[in-house]
KELUM-542970 format. One record per residue (C-alpha): residue number from 1; residue in one letter; x, y, z. Coordinates in steps of 0.5 Angstrom, whole numbers, plus 500, padded with zeros to 3 digits. Each point is the difference from the previous one (the first is absolute). Layout:
BEGIN
   bagu   kese     X     Y     Z
    NUM      A     X     Y     Z
...
end
This chain:
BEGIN
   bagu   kese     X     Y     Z
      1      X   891   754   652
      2      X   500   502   492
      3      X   497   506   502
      4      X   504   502   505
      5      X   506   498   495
      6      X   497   504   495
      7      X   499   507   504
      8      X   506   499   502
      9      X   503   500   494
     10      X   497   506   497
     11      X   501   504   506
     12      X   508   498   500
     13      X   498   502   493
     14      X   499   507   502
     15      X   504   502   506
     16      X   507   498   495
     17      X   496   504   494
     18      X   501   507   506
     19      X   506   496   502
     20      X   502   501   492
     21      X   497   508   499
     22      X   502   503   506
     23      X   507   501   501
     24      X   500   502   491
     25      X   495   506   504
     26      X   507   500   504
     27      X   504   501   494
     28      X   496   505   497
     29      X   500   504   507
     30      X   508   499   500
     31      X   500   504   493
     32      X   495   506   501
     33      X   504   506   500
     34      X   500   505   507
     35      X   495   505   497
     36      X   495   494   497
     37      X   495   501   507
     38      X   494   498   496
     39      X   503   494   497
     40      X   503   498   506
     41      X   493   501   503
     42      X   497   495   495
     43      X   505   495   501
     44      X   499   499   507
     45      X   493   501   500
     46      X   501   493   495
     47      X   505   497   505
     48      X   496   501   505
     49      X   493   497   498
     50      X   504   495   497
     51      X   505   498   507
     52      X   493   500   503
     53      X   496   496   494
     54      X   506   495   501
     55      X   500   499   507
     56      X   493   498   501
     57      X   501   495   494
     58      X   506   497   504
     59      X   495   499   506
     60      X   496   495   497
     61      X   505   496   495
     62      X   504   499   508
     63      X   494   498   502
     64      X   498   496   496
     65      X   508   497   499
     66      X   499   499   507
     67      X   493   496   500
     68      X   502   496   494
     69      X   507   497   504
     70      X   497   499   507
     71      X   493   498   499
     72      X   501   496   494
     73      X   507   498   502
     74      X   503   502   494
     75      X   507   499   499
     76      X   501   498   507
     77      X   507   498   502
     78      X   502   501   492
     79      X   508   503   499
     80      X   496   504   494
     81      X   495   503   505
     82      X   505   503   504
     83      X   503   503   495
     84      X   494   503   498
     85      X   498   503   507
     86      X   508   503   499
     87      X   498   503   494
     88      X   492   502   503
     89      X   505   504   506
     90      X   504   503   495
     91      X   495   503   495
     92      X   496   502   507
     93      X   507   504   502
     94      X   500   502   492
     95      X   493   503   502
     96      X   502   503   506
     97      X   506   504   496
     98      X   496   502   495
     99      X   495   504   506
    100      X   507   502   502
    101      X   502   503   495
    102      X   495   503   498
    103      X   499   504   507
    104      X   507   502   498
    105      X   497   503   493
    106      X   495   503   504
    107      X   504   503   506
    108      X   505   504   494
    109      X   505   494   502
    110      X   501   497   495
    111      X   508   498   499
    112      X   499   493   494
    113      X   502   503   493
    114      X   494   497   494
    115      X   506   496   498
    116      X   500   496   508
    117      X   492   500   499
    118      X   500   496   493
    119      X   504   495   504
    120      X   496   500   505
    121      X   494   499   495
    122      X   502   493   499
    123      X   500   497   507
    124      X   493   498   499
    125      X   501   496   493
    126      X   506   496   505
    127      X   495   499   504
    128      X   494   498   496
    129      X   504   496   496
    130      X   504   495   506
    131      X   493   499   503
    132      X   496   497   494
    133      X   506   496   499
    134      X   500   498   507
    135      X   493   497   499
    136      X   499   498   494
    137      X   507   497   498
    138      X   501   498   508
    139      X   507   499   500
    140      X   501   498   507
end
């Protein structure tokens, strides 16, 4: 069980650090001036690879989340695991609008100002923020 937990970890580790970077990429695209065709090009080409980059990261850190509460029965019929699972439904839906929005980058649609993006930017330290709470602290 401690492997599963430390590969759990360092997966969750990973896909938040995209979940942290990516939508800075979206502040940067939100600020590139129209005639910058070159420089929006480098930055879509970063905020794509990376949504990818991300999205497979977030795969095994589920999965490994999912392994750890069903098969080992870890935090089974606890308040703080419902709530956390509130949280992982959160940041996977924090996840699917960063793939949102950057197809709205990508298609030219973009209507958010960089000032948005910045707030938008700090959902996922939010996030990461209540779910260590959550276990470690288990408050209920």
């Amino acid at each position: 069980m401690l492997w599963i937990k430390s590969f759990h970890i360092v997966f969750i580790a990973s896909w938040f650090a995209g979940l942290f970077y990516l939508p800075r990429i979206f502040v940067n695209l939100a600020m590139v001036a129209p005639q910058s065709i070159a420089e929006r090009e480098r930055l879509m080409l970063m905020a794509r690879k990376l949504m990818r980059f991300t999205t497979v990261l977030a795969v095994p850190a589920l999965v490994l989340g999912l392994w750890l509460w069903l098969g080992y029965g870890i935090g089974r019929g606890s308040g703080w695991m419902h709530a956390k699972l509130v949280v992982v439904v959160l940041a996977i839906g924090y996840h699917h609008a960063c793939g949102r929005l950057l197809a709205g980058f990508a298609a030219n649609r973009n209507t958010r100002s960089h000032v948005w993006m910045r707030w938008f930017n700090e959902v996922p330290v939010l996030l990461l923020v209540a779910a260590v709470i959550l276990v470690v602290v288990k408050p209920f």
